[in-house]
C-alpha positions as CSV (number, residue, x, y, z in Angstrom):
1,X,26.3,50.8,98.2
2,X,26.8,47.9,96.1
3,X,29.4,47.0,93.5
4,X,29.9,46.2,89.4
5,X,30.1,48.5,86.6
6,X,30.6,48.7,82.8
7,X,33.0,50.3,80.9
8,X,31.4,51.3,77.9
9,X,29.1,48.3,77.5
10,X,26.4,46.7,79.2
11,X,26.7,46.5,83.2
12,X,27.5,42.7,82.4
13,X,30.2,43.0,81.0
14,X,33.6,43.2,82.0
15,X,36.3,46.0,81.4
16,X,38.8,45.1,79.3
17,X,41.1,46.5,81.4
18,X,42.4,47.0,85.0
19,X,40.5,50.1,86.7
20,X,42.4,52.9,86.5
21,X,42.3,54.8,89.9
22,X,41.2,53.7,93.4
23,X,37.8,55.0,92.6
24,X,37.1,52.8,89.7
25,X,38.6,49.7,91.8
26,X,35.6,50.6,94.5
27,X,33.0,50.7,92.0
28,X,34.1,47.6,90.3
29,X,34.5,45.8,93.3
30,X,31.0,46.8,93.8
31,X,29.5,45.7,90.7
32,X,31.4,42.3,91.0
33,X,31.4,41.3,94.4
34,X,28.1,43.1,96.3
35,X,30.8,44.0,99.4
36,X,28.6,47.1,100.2
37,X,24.8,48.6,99.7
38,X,25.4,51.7,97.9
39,X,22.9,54.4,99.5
40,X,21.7,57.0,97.1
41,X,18.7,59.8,96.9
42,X,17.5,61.1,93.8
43,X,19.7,64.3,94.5
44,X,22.6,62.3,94.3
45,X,22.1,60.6,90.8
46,X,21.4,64.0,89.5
47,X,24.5,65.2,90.7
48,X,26.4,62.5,89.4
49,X,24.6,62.5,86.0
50,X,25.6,66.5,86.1
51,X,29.3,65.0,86.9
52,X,29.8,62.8,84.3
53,X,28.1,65.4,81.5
54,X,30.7,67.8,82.9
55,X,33.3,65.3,82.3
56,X,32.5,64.6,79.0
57,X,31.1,60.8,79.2
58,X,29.2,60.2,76.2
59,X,25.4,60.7,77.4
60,X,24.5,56.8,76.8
61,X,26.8,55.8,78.6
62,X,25.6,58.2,81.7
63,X,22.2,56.5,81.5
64,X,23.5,53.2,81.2
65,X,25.1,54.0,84.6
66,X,22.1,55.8,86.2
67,X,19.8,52.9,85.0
68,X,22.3,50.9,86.8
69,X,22.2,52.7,90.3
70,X,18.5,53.0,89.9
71,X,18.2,48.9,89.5
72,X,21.0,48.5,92.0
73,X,21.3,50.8,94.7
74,X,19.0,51.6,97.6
75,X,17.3,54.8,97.3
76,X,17.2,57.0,100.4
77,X,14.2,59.2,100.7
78,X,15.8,62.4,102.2
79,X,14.1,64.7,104.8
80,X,16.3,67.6,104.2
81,X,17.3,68.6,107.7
82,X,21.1,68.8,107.9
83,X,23.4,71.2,106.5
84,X,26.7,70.2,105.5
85,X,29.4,72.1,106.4
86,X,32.3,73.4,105.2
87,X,30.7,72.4,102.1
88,X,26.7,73.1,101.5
89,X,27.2,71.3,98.0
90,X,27.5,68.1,99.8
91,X,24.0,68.5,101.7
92,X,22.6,65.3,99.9
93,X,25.7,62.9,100.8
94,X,25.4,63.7,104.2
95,X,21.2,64.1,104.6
96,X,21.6,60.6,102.4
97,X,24.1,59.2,104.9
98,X,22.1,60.0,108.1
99,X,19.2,59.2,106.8
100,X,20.1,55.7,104.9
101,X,22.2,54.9,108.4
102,X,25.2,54.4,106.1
103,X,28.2,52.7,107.7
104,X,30.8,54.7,106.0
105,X,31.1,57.2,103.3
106,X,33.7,56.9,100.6
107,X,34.8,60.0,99.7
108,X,37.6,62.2,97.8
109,X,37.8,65.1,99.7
110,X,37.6,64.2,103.8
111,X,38.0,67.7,104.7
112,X,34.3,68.1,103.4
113,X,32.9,65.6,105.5
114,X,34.7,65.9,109.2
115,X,34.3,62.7,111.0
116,X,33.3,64.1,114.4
117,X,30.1,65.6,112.4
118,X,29.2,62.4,111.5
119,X,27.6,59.5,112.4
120,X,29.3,57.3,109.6
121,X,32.6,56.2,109.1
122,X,34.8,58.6,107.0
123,X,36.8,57.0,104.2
124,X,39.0,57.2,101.4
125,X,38.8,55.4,97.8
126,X,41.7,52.9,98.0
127,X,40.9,52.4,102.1
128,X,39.8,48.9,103.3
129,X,36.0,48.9,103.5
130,X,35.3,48.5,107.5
131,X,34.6,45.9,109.0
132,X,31.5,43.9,109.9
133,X,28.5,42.2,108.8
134,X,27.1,43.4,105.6
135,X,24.1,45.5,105.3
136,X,21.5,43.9,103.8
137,X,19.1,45.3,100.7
138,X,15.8,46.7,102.0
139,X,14.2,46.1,98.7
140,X,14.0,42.9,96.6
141,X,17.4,40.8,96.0
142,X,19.9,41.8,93.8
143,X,19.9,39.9,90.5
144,X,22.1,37.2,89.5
145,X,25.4,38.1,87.2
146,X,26.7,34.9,85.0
């Protein structure tokens, strides 16, 4: 996972505004400060395109944030052998997780990810990221922000 984002604009820019939620605070902190590799699969960007339809965001701004995972995060290539449970609808976080050796996963809903299932850390939006040395890209560097 990795961190910056854009509120309406480019991913350069800066929101004009605090972030409003915990969530938002993560993401930014991402975008600004590279304090985690955000692991992803192409399951998971479709999902969160589907998200942010569902919620309305105005479609160039959803590509404007997919084109930004795409450039910024490290795609996962998923072999599709665990099944999440209580919630099957989760199947690419975890398979993504296992598979891209995540660290921790940041989630909303902890009951659908029980710790003792997985390998990464279980965490909340708004808790501190744990600990350790950061994981580094496996692709080329991330580019430089003025």
């Amino acid at each position: 996972m990795k961190r910056r984002w854009s509120w309406p604009a480019s991913p350069d820019s800066r929101p004009p505004c605090p972030p409003p939620n915990e969530s938002a605070k993560l993401i930014r902190d991402w975008i600004e400060n590279e304090s985690f590799v955000w692991l992803v699969t192409a399951d998971i960007i479709n999902e969160y395109k589907a998200v942010l339809g569902r919620l309305h965001v105005r479609p160039a701004l959803i590509g404007t944030i997919v084109n930004l995972l795409r450039e910024e995060a490290e795609l996962v290539k998923s072999a599709g052998s665990i099944e999440a449970e209580p919630d099957p609808g989760d199947t690419p976080f975890w398979e993504c997780a296992e598979h891209g050796r995540a660290d921790f996963i940041v989630t909303l809903n902890p009951k659908d990810f029980p710790q003792s299932r997985l390998t990464a850390k279980v965490i909340i939006a708004g808790d501190t990221l744990p600990s350790g040395s950061p994981r580094r890209r496996t692709r080329g560097s991330r580019r430089k922000r003025t």
